[in-house]
N, C-alpha and C positions, 0 to 999 in steps of 0.2 A: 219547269214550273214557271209559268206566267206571274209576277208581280208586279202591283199598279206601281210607279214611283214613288219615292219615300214621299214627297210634295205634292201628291197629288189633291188632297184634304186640305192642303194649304190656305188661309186669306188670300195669297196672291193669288189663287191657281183659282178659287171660288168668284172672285172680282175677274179676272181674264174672262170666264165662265158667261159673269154678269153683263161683261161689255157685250159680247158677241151676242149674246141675246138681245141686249137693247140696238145694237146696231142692225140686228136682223129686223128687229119691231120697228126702225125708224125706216128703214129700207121700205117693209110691205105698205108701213103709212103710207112711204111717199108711192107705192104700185099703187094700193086700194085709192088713192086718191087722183089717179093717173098721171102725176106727176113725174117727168123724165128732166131729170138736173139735167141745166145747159153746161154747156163750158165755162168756168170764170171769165167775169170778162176781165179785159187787161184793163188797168189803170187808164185813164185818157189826159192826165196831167204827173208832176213831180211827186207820186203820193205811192205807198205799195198799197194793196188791198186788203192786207189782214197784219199786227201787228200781236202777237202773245207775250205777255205779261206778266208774273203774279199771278198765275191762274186766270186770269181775264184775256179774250181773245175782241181784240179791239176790230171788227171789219169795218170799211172805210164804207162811203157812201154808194150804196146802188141806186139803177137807173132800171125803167120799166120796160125790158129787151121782150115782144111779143116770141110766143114759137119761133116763128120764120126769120128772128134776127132783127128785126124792127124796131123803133122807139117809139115808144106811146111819148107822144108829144100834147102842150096846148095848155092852157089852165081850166082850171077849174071856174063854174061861175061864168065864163066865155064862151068857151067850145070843147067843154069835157064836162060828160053829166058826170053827178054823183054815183052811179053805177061804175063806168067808165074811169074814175079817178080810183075808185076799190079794188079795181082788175089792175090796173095800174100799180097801187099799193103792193095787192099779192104777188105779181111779178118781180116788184124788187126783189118781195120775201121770198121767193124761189131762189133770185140769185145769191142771193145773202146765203142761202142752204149751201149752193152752191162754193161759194167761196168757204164755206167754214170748213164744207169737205176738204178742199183745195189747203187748207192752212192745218188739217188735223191729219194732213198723208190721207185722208179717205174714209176714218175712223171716225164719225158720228156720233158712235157711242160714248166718246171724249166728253160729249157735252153734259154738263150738271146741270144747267141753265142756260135760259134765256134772259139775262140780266135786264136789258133797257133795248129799246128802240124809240130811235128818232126818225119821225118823217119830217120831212119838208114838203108841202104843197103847194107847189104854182097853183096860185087863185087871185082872182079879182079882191078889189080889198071887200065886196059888201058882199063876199062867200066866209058863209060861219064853220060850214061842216067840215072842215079840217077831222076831227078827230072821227067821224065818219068813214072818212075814204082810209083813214088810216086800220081803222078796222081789219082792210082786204088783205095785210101785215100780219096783226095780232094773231084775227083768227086763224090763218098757214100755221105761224107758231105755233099755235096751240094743237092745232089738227094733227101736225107732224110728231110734235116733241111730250105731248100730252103735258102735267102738271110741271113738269118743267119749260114747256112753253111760255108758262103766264109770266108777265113781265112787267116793266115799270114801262113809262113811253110820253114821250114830246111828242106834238101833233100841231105845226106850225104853219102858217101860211107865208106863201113869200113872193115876191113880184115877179121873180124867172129863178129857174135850175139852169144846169150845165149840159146844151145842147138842145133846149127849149122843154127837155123831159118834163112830165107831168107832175110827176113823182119822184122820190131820192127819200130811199131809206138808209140807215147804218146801225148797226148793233154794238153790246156790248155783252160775249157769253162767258160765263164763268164755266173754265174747261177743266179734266182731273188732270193733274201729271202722267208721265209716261212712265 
């Protein structure tokens, strides 16, 4: 005689359940959206990349690494259109995906939220639309993680990043326990 496990009806066995569906769901977002997470990248200074907390998954700041490896460089308002500084923005937000993989063992479904994101934008000082390019961030979030995407968010201008980059986002996710 086959019988299911005593635990099988369980809350935890129901939420395991729950995860593996939302990780599947965040998975096909990122296909249907043809999105392929890069590698984390490595720290480029004294900093780790993801710090967990209290249920908060602190990631450090990203940089806008094109497909091929590249740094979308330059400011805004100079020689990065407002288009161009968006693409910028989203490519953090792809790494930032990527690092939270990298910090949750690979388990996406971990995430509750997207608490906050902070951009910083290399811009000339008489460039306004900061909160613009920051957009090319929020909406990833949102696309990816759906209502749990929506977030709180700084969008700040600033006279140079780390390595000329355009862009430099970081997050703040509230993750569940293991």
């Amino acid at each position: 005689m086959n019988r299911a496990p005593v635990f099988a009806n369980s809350p935890l066995d129901a939420r395991r359940g729950l995860q593996e569906r939302n990780a599947m769901s965040i998975d096909s977002r990122l296909t249907a959206l043809g999105i392929a997470l890069p590698a984390p990248a490595a720290p480029v200074a004294a900093y780790v990349p993801a710090v967990e907390a209290n249920g908060l998954l602190h990631i450090s700041g990203q940089l806008p690494f094109r497909a091929d490896g590249s740094l979308i460089t330059g400011r805004l308002g100079q020689d990065v259109t407002l288009e161009e500084g968006a693409e910028a923005a989203k490519r953090c937000g792809i790494m930032l995906i990527a690092q939270i993989r990298a910090a949750l063992g690979g388990d996406l479904s971990r995430v509750e939220r997207i608490v906050k994101l902070g951009a910083f934008i290399a811009s000339t000082p008489d460039f306004t639309d900061q909160p613009k390019v920051a957009n090319g961030a929020s909406e990833l979030m949102q696309a990816v993680f759906g209502d749990a995407g929506r977030h709180a968010r700084s969008a700040v201008g600033v006279p140079v990043l780390p390595l000329g980059a355009a862009v430099e986002v970081d997050a703040i996710v509230a993750v569940r326990a293991l």
